[in-house]
C-alpha positions in Angstrom: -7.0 -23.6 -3.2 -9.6 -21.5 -4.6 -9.8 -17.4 -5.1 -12.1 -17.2 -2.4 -9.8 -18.3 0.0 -7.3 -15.9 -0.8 -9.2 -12.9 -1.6 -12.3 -13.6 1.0 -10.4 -12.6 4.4 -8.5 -9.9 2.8 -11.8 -8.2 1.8 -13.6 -9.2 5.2 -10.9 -7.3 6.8 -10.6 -4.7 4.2 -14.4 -4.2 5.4 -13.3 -3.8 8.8 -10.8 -1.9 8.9 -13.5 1.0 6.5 -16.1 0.0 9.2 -13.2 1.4 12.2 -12.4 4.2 10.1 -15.9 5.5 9.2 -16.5 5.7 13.1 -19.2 3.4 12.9 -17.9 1.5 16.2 -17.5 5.3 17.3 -14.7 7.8 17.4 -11.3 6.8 16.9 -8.5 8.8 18.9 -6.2 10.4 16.9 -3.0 7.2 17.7 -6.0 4.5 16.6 -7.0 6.3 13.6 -3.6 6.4 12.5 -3.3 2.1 13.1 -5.9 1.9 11.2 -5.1 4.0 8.2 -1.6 1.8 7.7 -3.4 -1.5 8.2 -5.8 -0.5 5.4 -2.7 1.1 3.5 -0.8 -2.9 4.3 -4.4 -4.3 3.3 -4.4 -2.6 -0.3 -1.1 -3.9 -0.9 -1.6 -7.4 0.3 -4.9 -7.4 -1.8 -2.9 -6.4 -5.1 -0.9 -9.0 -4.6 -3.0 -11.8 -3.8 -4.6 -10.5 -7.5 -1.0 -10.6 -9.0 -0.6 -14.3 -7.2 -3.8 -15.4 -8.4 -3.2 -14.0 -12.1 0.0 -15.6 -12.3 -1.3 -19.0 -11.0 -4.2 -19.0 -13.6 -1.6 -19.0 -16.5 -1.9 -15.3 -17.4 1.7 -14.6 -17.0 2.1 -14.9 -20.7 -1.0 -11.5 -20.4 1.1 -9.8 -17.6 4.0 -7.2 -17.9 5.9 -5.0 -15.7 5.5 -1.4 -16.0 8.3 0.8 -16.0 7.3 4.3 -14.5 9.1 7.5 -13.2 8.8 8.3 -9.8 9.8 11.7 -8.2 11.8 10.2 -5.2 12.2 13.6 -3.2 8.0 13.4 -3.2 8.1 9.3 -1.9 10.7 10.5 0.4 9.2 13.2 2.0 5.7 11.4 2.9 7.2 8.5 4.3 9.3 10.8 6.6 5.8 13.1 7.5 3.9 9.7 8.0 6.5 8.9 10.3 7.0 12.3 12.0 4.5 12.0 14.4 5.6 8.7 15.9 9.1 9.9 15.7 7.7 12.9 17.9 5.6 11.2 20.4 8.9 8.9 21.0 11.2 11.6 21.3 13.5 10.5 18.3 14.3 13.0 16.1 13.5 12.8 12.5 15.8 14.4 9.6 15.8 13.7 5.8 18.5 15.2 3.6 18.3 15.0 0.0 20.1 16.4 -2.8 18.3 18.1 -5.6 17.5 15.3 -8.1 15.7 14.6 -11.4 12.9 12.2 -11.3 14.4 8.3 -11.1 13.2 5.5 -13.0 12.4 1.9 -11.7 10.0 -1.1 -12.2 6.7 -1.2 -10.7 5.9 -3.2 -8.3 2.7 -4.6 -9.8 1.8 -6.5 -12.7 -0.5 -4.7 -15.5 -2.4 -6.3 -18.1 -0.8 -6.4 -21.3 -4.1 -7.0 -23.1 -7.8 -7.8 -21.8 -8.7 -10.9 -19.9 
């Protein structure tokens, strides 16, 4: 399989999904606009993946590390809840997040950084 079969319908619908949100099909309602943004948000992700994948299967790994990196979890925590707020709202469920005051944690990242230059 080639990179062009990966990458090429991720970017075709990459290019859709801009197209929808740059209104050139016309106005998006507020519920559309939102599918939209978290399909191009899914989109990005799949992309940097099929790049990690394709990285991997070319024999980089040895040129590939993963990063550790501090996140502040109470700033994570708090858009995923206000992304999901709305939602929550339109479906009458209601939406609470409780956290305690917390330093910044540390974890892996989730993608794979050069270690040096291909």
């Amino acid at each position: 399989m080639t990179t062009h079969e990966l990458r090429s319908p991720v970017r075709v619908t990459e290019s859709l999904m801009m197209t929808l949100a740059d209104g050139y099909v016309g106005p998006l309602s507020r519920e559309q606009a939102d599918v939209v943004a978290r399909a191009q948000r899914r989109l990005a992700t799949l992309h940097a993946l099929v790049d990690d994948l394709l990285a991997l299967a070319a024999g980089k790994a040895d040129l590939v590390s993963i990063r550790i990196t501090t996140f502040d979890l109470r700033a994570i925590v708090t858009e995923v809840t206000d992304r999901f707020r709305t939602v929550a709202g339109e479906k009458q469920v209601g939406l609470a997040v409780e956290l305690p005051d917390t330093q910044p944690s540390t974890c892996l990242s989730t993608r794979l950084t050069p270690s040096g230059s291909w």
